[in-house]
C-alpha positions as CSV (number, residue, x, y, z in Angstrom):
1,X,0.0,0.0,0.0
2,X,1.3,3.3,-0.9
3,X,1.8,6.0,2.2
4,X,-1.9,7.0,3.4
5,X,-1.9,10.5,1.9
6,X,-1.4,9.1,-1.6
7,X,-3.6,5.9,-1.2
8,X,-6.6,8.3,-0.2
9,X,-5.8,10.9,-2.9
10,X,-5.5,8.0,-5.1
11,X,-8.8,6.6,-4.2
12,X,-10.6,10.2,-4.5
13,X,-9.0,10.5,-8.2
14,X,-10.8,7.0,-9.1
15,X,-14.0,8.0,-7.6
16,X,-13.8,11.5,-10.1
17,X,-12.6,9.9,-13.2
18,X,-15.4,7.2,-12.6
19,X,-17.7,9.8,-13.1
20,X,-16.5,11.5,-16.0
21,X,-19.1,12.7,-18.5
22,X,-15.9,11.3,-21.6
23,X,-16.3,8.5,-20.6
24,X,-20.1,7.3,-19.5
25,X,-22.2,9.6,-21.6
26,X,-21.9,8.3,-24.7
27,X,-23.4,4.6,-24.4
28,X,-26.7,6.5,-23.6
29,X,-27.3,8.6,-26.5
30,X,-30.6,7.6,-28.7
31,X,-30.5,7.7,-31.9
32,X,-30.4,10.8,-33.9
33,X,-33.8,11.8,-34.8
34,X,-35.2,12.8,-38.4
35,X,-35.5,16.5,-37.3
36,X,-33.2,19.2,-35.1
37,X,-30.9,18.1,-32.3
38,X,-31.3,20.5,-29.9
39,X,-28.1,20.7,-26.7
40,X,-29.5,22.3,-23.5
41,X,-28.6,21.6,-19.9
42,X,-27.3,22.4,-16.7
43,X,-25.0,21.7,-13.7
44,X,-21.4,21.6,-13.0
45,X,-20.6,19.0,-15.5
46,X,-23.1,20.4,-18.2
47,X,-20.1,21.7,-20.3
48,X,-17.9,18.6,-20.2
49,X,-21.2,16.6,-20.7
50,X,-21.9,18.7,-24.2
51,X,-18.1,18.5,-24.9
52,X,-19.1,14.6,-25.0
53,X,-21.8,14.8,-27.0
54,X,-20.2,16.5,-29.5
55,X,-17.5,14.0,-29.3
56,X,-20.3,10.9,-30.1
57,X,-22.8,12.8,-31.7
58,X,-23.0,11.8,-36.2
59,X,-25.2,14.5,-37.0
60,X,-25.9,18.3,-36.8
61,X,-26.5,20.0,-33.1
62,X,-27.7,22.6,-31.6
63,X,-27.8,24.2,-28.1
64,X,-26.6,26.2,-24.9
65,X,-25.6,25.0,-21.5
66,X,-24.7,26.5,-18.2
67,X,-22.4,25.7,-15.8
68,X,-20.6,27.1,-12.8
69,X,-17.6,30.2,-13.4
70,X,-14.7,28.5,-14.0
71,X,-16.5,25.1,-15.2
72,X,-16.6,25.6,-18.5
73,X,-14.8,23.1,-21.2
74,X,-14.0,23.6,-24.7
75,X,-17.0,22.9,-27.4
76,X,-17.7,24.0,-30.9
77,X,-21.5,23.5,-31.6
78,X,-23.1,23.8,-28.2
79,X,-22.5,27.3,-26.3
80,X,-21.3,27.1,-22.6
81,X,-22.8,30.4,-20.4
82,X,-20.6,30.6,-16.9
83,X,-23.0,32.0,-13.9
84,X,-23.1,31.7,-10.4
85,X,-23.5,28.6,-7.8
86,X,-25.1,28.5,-5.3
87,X,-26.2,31.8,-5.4
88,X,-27.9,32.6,-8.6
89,X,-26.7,35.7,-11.0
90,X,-28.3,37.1,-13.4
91,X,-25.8,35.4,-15.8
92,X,-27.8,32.2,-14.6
93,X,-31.0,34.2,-15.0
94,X,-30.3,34.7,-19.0
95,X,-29.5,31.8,-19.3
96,X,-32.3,29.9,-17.9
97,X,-34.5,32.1,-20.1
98,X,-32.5,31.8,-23.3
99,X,-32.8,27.7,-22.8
100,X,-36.5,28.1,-22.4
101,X,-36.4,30.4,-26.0
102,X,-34.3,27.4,-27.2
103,X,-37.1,24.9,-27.1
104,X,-39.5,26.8,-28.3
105,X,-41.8,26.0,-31.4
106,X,-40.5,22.5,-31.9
107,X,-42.1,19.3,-33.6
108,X,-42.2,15.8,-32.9
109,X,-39.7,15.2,-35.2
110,X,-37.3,16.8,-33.3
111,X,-35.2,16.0,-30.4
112,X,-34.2,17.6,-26.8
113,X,-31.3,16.2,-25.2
114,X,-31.3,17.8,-21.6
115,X,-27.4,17.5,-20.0
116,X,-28.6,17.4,-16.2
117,X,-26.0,17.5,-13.3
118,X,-25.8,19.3,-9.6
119,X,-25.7,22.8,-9.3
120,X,-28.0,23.0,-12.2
121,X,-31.1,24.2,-9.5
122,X,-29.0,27.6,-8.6
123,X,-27.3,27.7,-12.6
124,X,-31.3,27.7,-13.9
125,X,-32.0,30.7,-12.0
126,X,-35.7,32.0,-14.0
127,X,-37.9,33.0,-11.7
128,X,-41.5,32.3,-11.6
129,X,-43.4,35.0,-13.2
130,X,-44.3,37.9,-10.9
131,X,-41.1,36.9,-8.8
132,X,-37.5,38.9,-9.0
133,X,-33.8,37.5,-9.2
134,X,-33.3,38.9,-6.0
135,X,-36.6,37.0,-3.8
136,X,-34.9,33.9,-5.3
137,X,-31.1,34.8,-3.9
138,X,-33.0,36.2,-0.5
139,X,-34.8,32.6,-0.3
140,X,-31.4,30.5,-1.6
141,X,-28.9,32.0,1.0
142,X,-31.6,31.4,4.1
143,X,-31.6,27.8,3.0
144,X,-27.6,27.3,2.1
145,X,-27.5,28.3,5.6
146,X,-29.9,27.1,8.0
147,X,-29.1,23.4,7.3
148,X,-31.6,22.2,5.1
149,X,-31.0,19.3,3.3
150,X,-31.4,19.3,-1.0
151,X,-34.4,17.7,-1.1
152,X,-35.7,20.5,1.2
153,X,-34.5,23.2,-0.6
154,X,-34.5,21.8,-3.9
155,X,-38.7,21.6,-2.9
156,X,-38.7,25.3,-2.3
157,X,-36.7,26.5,-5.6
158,X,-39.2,24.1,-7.8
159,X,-42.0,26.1,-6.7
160,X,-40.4,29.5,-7.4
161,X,-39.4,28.5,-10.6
162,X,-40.2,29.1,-14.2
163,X,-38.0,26.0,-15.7
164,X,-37.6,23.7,-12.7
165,X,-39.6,21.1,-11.7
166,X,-40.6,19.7,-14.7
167,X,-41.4,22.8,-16.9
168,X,-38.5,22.4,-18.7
169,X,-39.7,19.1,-20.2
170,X,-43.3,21.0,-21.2
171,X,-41.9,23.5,-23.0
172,X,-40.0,21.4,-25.4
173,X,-43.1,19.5,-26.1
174,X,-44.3,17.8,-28.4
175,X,-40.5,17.3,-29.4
176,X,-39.0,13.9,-27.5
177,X,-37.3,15.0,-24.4
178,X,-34.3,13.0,-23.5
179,X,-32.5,13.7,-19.9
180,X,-29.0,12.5,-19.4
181,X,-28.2,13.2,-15.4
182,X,-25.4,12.7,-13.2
183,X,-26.4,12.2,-9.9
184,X,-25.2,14.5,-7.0
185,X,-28.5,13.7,-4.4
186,X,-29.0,11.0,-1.8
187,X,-30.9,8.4,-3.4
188,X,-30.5,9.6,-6.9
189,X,-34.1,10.6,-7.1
190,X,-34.3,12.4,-10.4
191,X,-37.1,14.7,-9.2
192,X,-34.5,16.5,-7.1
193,X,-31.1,16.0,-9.1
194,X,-31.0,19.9,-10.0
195,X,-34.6,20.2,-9.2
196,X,-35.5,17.9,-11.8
197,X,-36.3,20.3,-14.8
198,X,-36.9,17.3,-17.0
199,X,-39.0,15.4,-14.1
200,X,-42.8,15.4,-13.4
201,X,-42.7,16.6,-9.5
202,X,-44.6,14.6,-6.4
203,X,-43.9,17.6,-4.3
204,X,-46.3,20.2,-3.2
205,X,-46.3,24.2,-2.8
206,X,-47.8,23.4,0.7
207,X,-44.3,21.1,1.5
208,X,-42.4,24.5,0.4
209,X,-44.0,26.7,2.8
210,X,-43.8,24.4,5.5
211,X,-39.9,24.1,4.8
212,X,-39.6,28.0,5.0
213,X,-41.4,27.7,8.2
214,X,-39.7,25.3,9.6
215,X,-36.6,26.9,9.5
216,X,-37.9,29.8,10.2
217,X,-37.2,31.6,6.6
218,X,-38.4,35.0,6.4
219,X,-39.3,34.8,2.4
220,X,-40.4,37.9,0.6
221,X,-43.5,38.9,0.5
222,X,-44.6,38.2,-3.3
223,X,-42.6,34.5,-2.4
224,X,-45.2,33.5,0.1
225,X,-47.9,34.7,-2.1
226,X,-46.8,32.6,-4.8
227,X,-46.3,29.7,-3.1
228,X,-50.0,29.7,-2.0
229,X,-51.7,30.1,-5.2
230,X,-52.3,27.4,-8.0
231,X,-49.5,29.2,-10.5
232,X,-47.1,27.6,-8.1
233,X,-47.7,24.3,-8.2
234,X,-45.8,21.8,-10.5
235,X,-46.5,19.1,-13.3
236,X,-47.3,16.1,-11.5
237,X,-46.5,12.7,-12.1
238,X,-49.0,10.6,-14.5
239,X,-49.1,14.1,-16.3
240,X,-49.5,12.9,-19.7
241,X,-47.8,15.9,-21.4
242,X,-44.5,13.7,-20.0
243,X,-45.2,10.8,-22.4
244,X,-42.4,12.0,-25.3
245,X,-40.0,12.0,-22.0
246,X,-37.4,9.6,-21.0
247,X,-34.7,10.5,-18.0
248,X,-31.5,8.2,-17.6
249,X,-28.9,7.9,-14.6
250,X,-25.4,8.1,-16.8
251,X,-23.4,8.2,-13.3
252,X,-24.3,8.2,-9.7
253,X,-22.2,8.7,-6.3
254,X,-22.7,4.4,-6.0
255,X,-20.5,4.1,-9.1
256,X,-17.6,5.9,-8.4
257,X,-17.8,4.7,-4.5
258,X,-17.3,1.2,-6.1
259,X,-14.3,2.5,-8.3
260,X,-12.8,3.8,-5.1
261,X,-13.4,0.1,-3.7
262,X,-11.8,-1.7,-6.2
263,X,-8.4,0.5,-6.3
264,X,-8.5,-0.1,-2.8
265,X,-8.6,-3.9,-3.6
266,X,-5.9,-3.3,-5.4
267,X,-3.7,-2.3,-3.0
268,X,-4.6,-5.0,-0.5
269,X,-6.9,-2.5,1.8
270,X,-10.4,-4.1,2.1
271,X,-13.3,-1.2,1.6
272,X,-16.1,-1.3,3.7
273,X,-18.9,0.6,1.8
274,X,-20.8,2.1,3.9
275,X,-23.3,4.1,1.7
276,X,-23.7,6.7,-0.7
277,X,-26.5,8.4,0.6
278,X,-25.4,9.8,4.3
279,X,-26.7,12.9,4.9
280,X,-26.8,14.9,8.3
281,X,-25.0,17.9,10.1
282,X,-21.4,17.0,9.0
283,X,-19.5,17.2,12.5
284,X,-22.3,14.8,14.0
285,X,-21.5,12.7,10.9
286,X,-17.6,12.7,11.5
287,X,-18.4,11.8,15.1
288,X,-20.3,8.7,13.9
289,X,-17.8,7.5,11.5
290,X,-15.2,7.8,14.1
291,X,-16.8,5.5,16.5
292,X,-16.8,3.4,13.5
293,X,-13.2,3.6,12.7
294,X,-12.3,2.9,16.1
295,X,-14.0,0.1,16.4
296,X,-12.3,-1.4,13.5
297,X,-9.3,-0.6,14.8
298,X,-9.6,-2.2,18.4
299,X,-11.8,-4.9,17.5
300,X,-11.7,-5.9,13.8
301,X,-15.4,-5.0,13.0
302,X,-16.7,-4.4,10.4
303,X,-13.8,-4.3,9.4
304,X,-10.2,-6.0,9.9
305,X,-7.6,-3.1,9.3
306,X,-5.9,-2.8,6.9
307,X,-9.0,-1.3,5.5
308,X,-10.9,1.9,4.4
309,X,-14.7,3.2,5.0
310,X,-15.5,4.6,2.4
311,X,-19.5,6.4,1.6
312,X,-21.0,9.3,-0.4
313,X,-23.9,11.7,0.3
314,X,-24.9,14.9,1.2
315,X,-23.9,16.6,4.5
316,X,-25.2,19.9,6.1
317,X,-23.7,22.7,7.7
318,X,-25.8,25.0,9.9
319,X,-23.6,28.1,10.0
320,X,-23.7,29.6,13.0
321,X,-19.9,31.4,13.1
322,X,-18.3,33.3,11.0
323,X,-15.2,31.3,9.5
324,X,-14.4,29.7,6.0
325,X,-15.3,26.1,5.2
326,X,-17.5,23.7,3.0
327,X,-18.7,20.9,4.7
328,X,-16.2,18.3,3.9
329,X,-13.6,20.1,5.9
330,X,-16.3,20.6,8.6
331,X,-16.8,16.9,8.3
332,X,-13.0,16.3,9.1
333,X,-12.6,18.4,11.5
334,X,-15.9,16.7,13.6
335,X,-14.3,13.6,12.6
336,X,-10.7,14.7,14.2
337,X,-11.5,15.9,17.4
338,X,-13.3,13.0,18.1
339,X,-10.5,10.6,17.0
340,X,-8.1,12.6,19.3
341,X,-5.6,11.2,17.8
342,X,-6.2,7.4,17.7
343,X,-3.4,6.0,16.0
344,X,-3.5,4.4,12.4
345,X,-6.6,6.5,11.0
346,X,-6.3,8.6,8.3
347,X,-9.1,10.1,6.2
348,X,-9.8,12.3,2.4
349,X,-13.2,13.8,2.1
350,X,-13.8,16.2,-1.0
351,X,-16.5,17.1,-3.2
352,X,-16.2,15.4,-6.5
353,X,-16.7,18.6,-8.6
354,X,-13.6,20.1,-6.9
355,X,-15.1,23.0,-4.5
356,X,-16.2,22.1,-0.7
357,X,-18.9,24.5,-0.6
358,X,-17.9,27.9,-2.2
359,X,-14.2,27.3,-1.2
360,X,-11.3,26.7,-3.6
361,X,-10.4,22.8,-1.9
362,X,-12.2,19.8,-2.7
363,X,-11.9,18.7,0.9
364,X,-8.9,18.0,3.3
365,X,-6.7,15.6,4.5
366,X,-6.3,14.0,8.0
367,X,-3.5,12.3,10.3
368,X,-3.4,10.8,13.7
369,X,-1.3,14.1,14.4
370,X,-3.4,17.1,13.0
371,X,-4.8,17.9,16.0
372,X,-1.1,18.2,17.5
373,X,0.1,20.2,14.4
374,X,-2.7,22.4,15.2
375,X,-1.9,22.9,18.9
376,X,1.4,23.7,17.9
377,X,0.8,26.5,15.8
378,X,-1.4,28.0,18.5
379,X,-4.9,26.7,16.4
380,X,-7.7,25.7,18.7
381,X,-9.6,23.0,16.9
382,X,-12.4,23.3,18.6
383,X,-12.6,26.8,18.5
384,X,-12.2,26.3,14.6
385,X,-15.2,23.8,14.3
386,X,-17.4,26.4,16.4
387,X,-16.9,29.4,14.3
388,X,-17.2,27.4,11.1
389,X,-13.7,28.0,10.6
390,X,-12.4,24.2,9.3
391,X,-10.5,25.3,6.0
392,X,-8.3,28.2,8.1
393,X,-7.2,25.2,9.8
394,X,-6.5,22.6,7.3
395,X,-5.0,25.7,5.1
396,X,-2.6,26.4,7.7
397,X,-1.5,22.6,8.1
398,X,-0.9,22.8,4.7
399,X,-4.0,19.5,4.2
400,X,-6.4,21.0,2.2
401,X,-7.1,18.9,-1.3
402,X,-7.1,21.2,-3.9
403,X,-7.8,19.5,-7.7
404,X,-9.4,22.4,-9.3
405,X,-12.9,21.8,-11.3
406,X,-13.4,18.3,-12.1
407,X,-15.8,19.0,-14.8
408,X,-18.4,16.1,-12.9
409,X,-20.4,16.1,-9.6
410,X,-21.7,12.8,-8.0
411,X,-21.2,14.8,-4.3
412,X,-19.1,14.4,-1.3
413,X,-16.5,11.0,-1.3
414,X,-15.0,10.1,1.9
415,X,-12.4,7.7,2.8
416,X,-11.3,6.5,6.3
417,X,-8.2,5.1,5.9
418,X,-7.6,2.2,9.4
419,X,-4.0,1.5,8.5
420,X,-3.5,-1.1,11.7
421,X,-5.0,-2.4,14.4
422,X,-4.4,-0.3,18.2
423,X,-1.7,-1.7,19.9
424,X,0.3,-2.8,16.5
C-alpha cells in the first residue's frame, strides 16, 4: 500500500474519473432523430457533458448549457454560459430564459437532449413569473445556511421556478425530451437532481412553505404569495404531457464509490462501503464514522484493518460562526477531534466537482497528528469547528485537497483510511 496520503488521494481521483461525463455519456445517447438536435442543460458538469456529446454525436447539433464560473470546457457547436453557484446571478438568470427560447416551437420530429447535473437548481435561476432575481437569492442564501438538506431546498426552488420542476420538459413539447443526469442527491431521485427540470414533480407548494417555516425563513412577500396560489404548483406525475420523456442515470455517487473500492482492492486494503447516501449535520456525521473507525481498529469490526470506510452523500452545515469552510472540511474536522488522535486513521473527504462548498479545496486531509500540528501552531480546533472555521485550519496545516474543477459532480467521497490495528 502506498503512504496513506497518496492511497486516499488515489482513491478520491478513481471515484472523479469514474464519473467522467468522456467516458459514461456516450453509451446512452438515442438515436439521432429525423428533425433538429437541440443541446441544452445544466450543472457543473453540463459543459464537459456537451463537450461529450459533440464527441459521439453523427449528426448536426444545436444548443446552450450553463455551468458554474470556471466550469466551462472547450466545445464548438453547443455554447457554454458561466453563472453563479449557489447563489444565482443574473448570468444564470439569462441563461435559464435563453434555454427556455431554445425549445421553443418544436415538432415531434425533433429531439431535446437535456445535459442534467448538480448545481444545475441555482445555474437555472428563472424566476417564476411575478417573482425577481433577488426574492430567489433572499430565499437561496436562508436555506444554504440554515441546514436544510437538498431535497428540502430543492422543494422550495421548484415552486419558485419558471424552468424547474418539470417545466423544462413541457416547454419542449411535443419534441422527444431526452434527460441524461449525473447524480449528485441522496438516493439519486431524479425529481431533485437539479430540481428535476426534465421530471414530473410529487412535491407540493404546501411542502415548500412548510420548509420555509420550519426553518424559520423569512421569504419575501410576493414569495409567500406565490407559493400559495395554484401558479405555483408543479406538473405532476402521471401528467400525460411527459409521455415524449425519458430521464437516464449516466453516473451516480454508488458508481464511483465502487471505483474507489476496487483500487483499494488493489492495493490489498479491504473497503467497507458504507453508503452513498449519508446525509446529516457534517461534525455529528464525523463523530459517527469515528466510532466506527475505532472500532475497526480495536476490534476488527466491520472491518479487519488494513482497511478503508469509504461512503458518499450529502452533508449539512448549519452556520452559525463566522469562519471559512465547505462541509467536507467541517466533516474532518468533527471527525478529528473525536479521534483525538487514535493512532492508524487517516481520512480524504472532498466534493467530487472540486469545491467544498464555495471554497477553492475539494476537501482536506487527516492524520493521527493534526490535532497536535494544530496545537502547535497556536490553532484551537475546537474553537475552529465552532466558528465554522475548518478550511483556516486545514489551510494552515498545509491539508487542504485542492484538484481544481473536475468538470463532474456525484457529491461528497470520503475515505477512512484504518491502517492497523491499536496496539500494532
Amino acid at each position: 500500500m502506498e503512504e496513506p496520503r497518496a492511497f486516499l488521494t488515489g482513491l478520491f481521483r478513481a471515484a472523479i474519473d469514474a464519473a467522467s461525463p468522456s467516458k459514461r455519456l456516450a453509451p446512452f445517447l438515442p438515436a439521432p432523430p429525423k428533425g433538429r438536435t437541440i443541446v441544452v442543460g445544466a450543472g457543473k458538469a453540463a459543459a464537459s457533458m456537451a463537450a461529450a456529446v459533440e464527441a459521439a454525436w453523427g449528426g448536426p447539433l444545436e444548443g446552450l448549457v450553463v455551468t458554474r464560473y470556471g466550469h466551462g470546457a472547450p466545445t464548438r457547436r453547443v455554447e457554454v454560459v458561466e453563472a453563479a453557484h449557489p447563489v444565482p446571478d443574473a448570468a444564470g438568470e439569462r441563461a435559464a430564459l435563453r434555454i427556455l427560447q431554445r425549445v421553443q416551437n418544436l415538432k415531434p420530429d425533433d429531439l431535446v437532449l437535456c445535459l442534467i447535473s448538480g448545481g444545475g437548481s441555482a445555474l437555472l435561476a428563472a424566476p417564476a413569473p411575478g417573482l425577481t432575481l433577488d426574492d430567489k437569492r433572499a430565499i437561496n442564501r436562508a436555506l444554504l445556511k440554515c441546514g436544510a438538506d437538498i431535497a428540502e431546498m430543492n422543494c422550495v426552488r421548484k415552486h419558485l421556478s419558471a424552468i424547474k420542476g418539470g417545466r423544462l420538459a413541457l416547454a419542449a413539447a411535443p419534441a422527444r425530451v431526452v434527460g441524461l443526469v449525473i447524480s449528485d442527491v441522496p438516493g439519486d431521485d431524479l425529481a431533485i437532481i437539479a430540481s428535476g427540470p426534465t421530471v414530473a414533480d410529487p412535491s407540493t407548494s404546501a411542502e415548500a412553505l412548510a420548509i420555509l417555516e420550519r426553518y424559520h425563513i423569512d421569504a419575501p412577500a410576493r414569495a409567500l404569495a406565490h407559493l400559495e396560489s395554484a401558479a405555483s404548483e408543479t406538473p405532476k406525475p402521471g401528467d400525460p404531457r411527459f409521455a415524449a420523456v425519458s430521464n437516464v442515470l449516466i453516473a451516480t455517487p454508488q458508481m464511483s464509490l465502487q471505483a474507489a473500492a476496487a483500487a483499494a482492492r488493489a492495493q490489498r486494503v479491504t473497503p467497507l462501503l458504507l453508503g452513498d447516501a449519508i446525509q446529516g449535520e457534517a461534525r455529528e456525521v464525523g463523530k459517527v464514522f469515528a466510532g466506527i473507525a475505532r472500532s475497526a481498529a480495536r476490534h476488527g469490526e466491520p472491518a479487519r484493518p488494513p482497511c478503508v470506510l469509504l461512503s458518499g452523500g450529502e452533508t449539512t452545515v448549519n452556520v452559525r460562526g463566522k469562519g471559512r469552510g465547505g462541509r467536507n472540511a467541517e466533516f474532518l474536522l468533527g471527525l478529528a477531534l473525536a479521534l483525538n488522535g487514535a493512532p492508524g486513521v487517516y481520512a480524504l473527504a472532498g466534493d467530487t466537482d472540486g469545491v467544498d462548498g464555495s471554497e477553492d479545496n475539494a476537501g482536506a486531509y487527516v492524520a493521527p497528528d493534526t490535532l497536535a500540528r494544530a496545537a502547535a501552531l497556536g490553532l484551537n480546533a475546537k474553537e475552529r469547528l465552532a466558528d465554522n472555521d475548518a478550511y483556516s485550519l486545514f489551510e494552515v496545516l498545509g491539508d487542504l485537497v485542492v484538484t481544481g474543477p473536475t468538470l463532474t459532480n456525484v457529491n461528497d467521497f470520503r475515505a477512512i483510511l484504518i491502517e492497523r490495528s491499536e496496539g500494532e
